[in-house]
C-alpha positions in Angstrom: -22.1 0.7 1.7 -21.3 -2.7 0.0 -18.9 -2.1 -3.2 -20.9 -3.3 -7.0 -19.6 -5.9 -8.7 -18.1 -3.2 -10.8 -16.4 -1.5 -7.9 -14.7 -5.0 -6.8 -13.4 -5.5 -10.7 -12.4 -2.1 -10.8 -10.4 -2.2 -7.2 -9.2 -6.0 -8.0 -7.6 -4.1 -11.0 -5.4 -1.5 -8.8 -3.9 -4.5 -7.3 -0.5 -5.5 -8.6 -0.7 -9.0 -8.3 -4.1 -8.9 -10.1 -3.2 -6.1 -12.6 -2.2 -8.7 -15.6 -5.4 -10.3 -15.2 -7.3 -9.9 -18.3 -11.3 -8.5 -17.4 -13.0 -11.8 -17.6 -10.7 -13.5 -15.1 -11.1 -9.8 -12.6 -14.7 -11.0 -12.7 -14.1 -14.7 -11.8 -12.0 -13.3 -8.6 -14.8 -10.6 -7.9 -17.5 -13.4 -7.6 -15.8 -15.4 -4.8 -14.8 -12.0 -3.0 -16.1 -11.3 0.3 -17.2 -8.0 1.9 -15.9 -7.2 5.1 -15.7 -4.4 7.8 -13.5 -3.4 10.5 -13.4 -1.3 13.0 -10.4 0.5 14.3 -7.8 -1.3 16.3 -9.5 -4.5 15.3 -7.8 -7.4 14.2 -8.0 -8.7 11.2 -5.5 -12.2 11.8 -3.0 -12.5 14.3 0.8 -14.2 14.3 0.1 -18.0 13.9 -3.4 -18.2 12.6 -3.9 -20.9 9.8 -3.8 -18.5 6.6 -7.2 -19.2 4.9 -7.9 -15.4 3.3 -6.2 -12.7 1.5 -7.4 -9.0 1.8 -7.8 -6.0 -0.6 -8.4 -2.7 1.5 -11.2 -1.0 -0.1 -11.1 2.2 2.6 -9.4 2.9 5.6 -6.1 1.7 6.3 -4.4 -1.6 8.4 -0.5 -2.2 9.4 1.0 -5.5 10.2 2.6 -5.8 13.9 4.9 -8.2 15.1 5.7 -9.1 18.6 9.5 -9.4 20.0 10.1 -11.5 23.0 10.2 -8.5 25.1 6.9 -7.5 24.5 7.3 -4.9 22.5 5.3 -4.5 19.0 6.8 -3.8 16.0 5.3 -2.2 12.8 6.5 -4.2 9.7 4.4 -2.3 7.1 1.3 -0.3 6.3 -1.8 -1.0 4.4 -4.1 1.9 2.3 -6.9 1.8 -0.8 -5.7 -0.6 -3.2 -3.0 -2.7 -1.1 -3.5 -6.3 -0.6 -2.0 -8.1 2.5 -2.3 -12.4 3.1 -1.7 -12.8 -0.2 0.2 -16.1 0.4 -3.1 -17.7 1.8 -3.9 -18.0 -2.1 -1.7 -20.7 -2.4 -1.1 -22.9 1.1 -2.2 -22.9 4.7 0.4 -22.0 6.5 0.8 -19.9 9.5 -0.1 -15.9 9.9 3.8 -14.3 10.1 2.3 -11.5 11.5 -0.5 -10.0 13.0 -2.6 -7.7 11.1 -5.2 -4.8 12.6 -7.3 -1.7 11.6 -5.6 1.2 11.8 -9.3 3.2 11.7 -12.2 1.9 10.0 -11.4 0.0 6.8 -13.7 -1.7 4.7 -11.9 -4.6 2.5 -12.2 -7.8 0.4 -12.1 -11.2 1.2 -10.8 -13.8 -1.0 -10.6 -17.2 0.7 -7.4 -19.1 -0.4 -9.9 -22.1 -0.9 -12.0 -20.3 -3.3 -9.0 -18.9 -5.3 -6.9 -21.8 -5.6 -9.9 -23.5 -7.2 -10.4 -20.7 -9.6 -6.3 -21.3 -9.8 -7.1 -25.2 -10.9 -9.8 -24.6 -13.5 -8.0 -21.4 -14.7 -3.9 -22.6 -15.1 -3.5 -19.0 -16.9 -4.9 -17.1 -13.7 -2.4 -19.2 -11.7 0.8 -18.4 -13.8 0.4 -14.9 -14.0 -0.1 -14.7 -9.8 2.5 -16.5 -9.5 4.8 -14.3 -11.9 3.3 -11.5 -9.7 4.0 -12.9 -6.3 7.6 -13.5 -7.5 7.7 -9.4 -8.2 6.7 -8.7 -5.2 9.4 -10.7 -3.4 12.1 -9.6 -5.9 11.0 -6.2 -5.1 11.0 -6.9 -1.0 14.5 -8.4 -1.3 16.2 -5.3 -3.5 14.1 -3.2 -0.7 15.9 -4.8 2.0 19.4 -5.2 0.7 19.3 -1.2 -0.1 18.0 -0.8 3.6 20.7 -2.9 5.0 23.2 0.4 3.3 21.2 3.1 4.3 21.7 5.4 6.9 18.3 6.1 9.4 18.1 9.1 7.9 18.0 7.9 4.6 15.4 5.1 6.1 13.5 7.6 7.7 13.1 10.1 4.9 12.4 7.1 2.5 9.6 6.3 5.1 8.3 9.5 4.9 8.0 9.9 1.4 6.2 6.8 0.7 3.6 8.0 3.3 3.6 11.0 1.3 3.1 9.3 -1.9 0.4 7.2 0.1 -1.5 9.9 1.2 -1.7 11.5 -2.3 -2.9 7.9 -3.9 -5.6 8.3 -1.9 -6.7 12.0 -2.6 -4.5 14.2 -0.9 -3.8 17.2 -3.0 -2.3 20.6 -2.4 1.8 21.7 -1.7 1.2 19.9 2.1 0.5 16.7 2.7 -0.9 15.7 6.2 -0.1 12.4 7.3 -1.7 10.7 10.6 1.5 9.0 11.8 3.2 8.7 15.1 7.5 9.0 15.4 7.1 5.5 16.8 5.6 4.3 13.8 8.4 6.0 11.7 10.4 4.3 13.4 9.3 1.1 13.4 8.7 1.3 9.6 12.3 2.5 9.0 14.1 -0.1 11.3 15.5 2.6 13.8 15.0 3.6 17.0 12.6 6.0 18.4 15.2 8.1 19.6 16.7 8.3 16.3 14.1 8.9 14.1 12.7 11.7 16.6 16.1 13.4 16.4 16.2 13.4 12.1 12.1 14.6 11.8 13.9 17.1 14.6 16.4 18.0 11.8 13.6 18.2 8.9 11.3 20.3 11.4 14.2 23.2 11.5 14.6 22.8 7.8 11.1 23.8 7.3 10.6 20.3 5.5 8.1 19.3 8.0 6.5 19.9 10.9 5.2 18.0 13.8 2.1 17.6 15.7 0.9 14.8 18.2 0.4 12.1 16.1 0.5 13.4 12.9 3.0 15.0 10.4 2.7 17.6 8.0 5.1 17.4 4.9 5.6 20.8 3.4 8.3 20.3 0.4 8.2 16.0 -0.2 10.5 16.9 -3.1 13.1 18.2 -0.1 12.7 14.2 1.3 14.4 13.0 -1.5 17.6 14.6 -1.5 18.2 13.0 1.9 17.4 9.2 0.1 20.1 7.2 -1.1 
């Protein structure tokens, strides 16, 4: 079902970068947006495209994938409800860094980078406050990363955990348990370790009662417990 006007504002508004937008200019982005559909394991851009679009995820969920020279594919991050990904189309053309595909079936926005940086030339304020926004956003990566680069795996892993937790429970999840459609590879790929290693820790969090495992999915009993082992 195609998403009212009102929908798009209201989603647009969930969006950090778009968040200081005031209502009027929400409205100006909603009427260039785009709806589109995908179904799982489609993809939505791959590594070295030209960046033309941004996407809001309206349903469903998408992860960006990388490919090493060995062949293997690595998960960089995960996309839900709300999250925006190609956000650097809205200001130049340059090459997809990753590639990005439907997890299951998402429905999302499209916002051409065309469309926005025109909005971006008749509206300087709309192009300050991105801008301020995209800058958080990369602060925010870079403190992620430098904390990463101290962490244990089982502080990685845990950390990983957690945020699928918190995740899952943006998007409606209620209850004491929190069931999370995840594989250990993915884990593992999200929390820069090996398979190996994050297999043994969920191993360690399985005996503690913390979770418990199932094939390709994870059920998270106490997410408070999770924390204790972040640092």
């Amino acid at each position: 079902m195609a998403a009212t006007a009102q929908e798009t504002v209201a989603l647009l508004a969930r969006v950090p970068v778009f968040e200081a937008l005031e209502p009027e200019d929400l409205q100006r982005v909603a009427d260039v947006a785009v709806p589109r559909q995908f179904e799982a394991g489609e993809v939505v851009f791959r590594e070295g495209d030209d960046s033309d679009t941004c996407y809001v995820v309206r349903s469903g969920h998408a992860r960006a994938v990388r490919s090493n020279v060995d062949g293997r594919t690595i998960t960089l991050a995960s996309f839900g409800p709300g999250d925006i990904f190609g956000e650097l189309a809205m200001f130049d053309d340059e090459k997809r860094s990753a590639t990005v595909e439907a997890v299951d079936e998402a429905e999302a926005i499209a916002l051409l980078g065309s469309d926005m940086r025109r909005l971006m030339r008749v509206h300087p304020d709309i192009a300050a406050k991105l801008v301020t926004a995209i800058a958080r956003r990369l602060r925010a990566a870079n403190e992620r990363l430098a904390r990463q680069s101290f962490q244990t795996v089982q502080s990685r892993v845990a950390q990983v955990v957690h945020q699928l937790v918190e995740q899952a429970r943006a998007e409606g999840a209620g209850g004491d348990e929190v069931l999370i459609t995840v594989t250990q590879n993915d884990i593992a790929q999200l929390a820069g370790s090996s398979r190996e290693s994050a297999s043994r820790f969920l191993a360690v969090l399985e005996r503690a009662g913390i979770v418990s495992q199932g094939r390709g999915r994870l059920t998270v009993h106490d997410a408070g417990a999770l924390e204790r082992y972040v640092f």
